[in-house]
C-alpha positions, 0 to 999 in steps of 0.5 A: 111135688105137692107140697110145692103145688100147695105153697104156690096155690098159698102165695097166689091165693096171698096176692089176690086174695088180701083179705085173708090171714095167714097163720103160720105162713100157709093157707089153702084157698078153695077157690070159689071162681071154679063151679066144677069143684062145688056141688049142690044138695038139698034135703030133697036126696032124703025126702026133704022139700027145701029148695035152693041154689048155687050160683058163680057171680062176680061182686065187686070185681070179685068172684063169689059163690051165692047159695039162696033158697027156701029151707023147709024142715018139713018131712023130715028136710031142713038144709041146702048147701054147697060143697067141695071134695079136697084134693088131698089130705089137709097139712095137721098144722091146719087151724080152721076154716076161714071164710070172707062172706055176707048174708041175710043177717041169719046164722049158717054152718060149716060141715066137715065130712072126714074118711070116717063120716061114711053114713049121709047123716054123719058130720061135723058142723059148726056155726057162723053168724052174717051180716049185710056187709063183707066180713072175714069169719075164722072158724077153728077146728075146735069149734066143730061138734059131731052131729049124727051118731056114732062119731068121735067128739073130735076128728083128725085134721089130715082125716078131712075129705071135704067141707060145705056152707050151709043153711040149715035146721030151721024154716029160713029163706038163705041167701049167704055169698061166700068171696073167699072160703080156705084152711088156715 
């Protein structure tokens, strides 16, 4: 039954969402349209001053997940991000994270918690560069380092819980929009 449920969310995601690739004939969106599936942190659960946002507008016709403000890497700070939980484990034939975004020209990352990231400071993350303009950004599994100790240098596909954009690590005003943002 869930199989069926994910291969009908692929081909609703492939008719309104052209943009997007697909490998392998699957994808999952994560729709960004739907607030009540993301949610907001900031270094300041930690201490940390930085401060910031997540809004749900609509650009272009399209919906899109901004996430603006000030990070801060005083007192030991230094992100805010915008995250969703999955519903179920990821398909092990997945390949990466593929994203349709536009920013402020400064680099963001992506973080993967899985069911072995249990302590806040553990993670995965990898990089992307933004732009003004839209652009489809693909960023493989392999591409994801662990950050925080105690960790293996890779993880598991099916092991994935939940993924984030995110700003972080240095002093920056963020302002990244993310129009699309699934697993190919």
């Amino acid at each position: 039954m869930r199989l069926v449920t994910l291969r009908r969310l692929a081909l609703i995601a492939a008719l309104f969402c052209p943009t997007l690739s697909y490998a392998e004939g699957t994808m999952i969106e994560f729709p960004v349209s739907e607030p009540t599936r993301w949610d907001f942190f900031s270094d300041q659960v930690m201490g940390g001053v930085s401060e910031g946002r997540v809004t749900f507008e609509t650009v272009e016709g399209q919906p899109v997940l901004r996430l603006t403000g000030h990070v801060s890497t005083a007192n030991r700070g230094g992100f805010i991000q915008a995250r969703t939980k999955l519903d179920a484990p990821l398909p092990d034939t997945a390949q990466g994270i593929i994203l349709t975004v536009r920013g402020n020209g400064q680099p963001y990352y992506l973080h993967i918690r899985t069911k072995w990231t249990v302590l806040p400071w553990q993670l995965y993350q990898a990089k992307f560069e933004t732009s003004n303009a839209w652009q489809e950004v693909r960023v493989p599994f392999e591409a994801f380092a662990p950050y925080g100790k105690l960790l293996r240098q890779s993880f598991k596909v099916s092991d994935v819980r939940s993924f984030a954009v995110v700003a972080f690590g240095r002093d920056h005003d963020a302002d990244l929009s993310v129009r699309a943002i699934g697993v190919y």
